[in-house]
C-alpha positions, 0 to 999 in steps of 0.5 A: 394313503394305502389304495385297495385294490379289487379283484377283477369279477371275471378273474375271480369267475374264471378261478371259481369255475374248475372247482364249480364243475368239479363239485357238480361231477362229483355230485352226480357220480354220487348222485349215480351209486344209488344202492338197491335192495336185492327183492328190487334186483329180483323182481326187477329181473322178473320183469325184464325176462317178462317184456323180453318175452312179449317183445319177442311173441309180439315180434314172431307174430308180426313177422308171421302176420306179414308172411301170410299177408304177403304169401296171400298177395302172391309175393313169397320172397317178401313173405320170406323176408318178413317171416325172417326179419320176425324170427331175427327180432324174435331172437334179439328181444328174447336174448336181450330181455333174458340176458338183462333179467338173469343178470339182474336177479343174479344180483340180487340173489349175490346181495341176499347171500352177502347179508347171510353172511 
């Protein structure tokens, strides 16, 4: 009489779950190469340059708010600090929000040429 034996359900998990994590990272770096429209990368674009812009005005008027505050309370070296501080975040939302936004919609004006094309 033959005996059949039966694979050990830990082995078989054990041998099944390399090709389980690699089938989920496959999925999500498909899941990552979503593709958009070049009016989505322009637009997009627009609105990045636009929050920049306002996190940049709302930066410089905090930093001049507190420097008022501070020069009327008779503190100059914080008044300085804080128009300082303001005008170094002013820079960074300003850089940050430009740069995002220019690249965005170079993009799609590069997507909108490749269709001409």
């Amino acid at each position: 009489m033959r005996e059949t034996t039966f694979a050990d359900p830990a082995s078989s998990l054990k041998m099944r779950l390399p090709l389980a994590v690699f089938a989920l990272c496959l999925t999500a770096f498909a899941a990552g190469q979503t593709t958009t429209s070049a009016r989505h990368d322009v637009g997009t674009g627009a609105a990045d340059v636009g929050k920049g812009t306002a996190k940049a005005a709302g930066s410089a008027a905090k930093g001049a708010g507190n420097a008022v505050g501070d020069l009327a309370t008779l503190h100059p070296i914080t008044a300085a600090a804080d128009l300082g501080h303001g005008a170094v975040n002013t820079g960074r939302h300003l850089g940050t929000g430009v740069g995002k936004g220019t690249g965005k919609m170079l993009r799609g004006a590069g997507k909108a040429l490749m269709h001409l094309f």
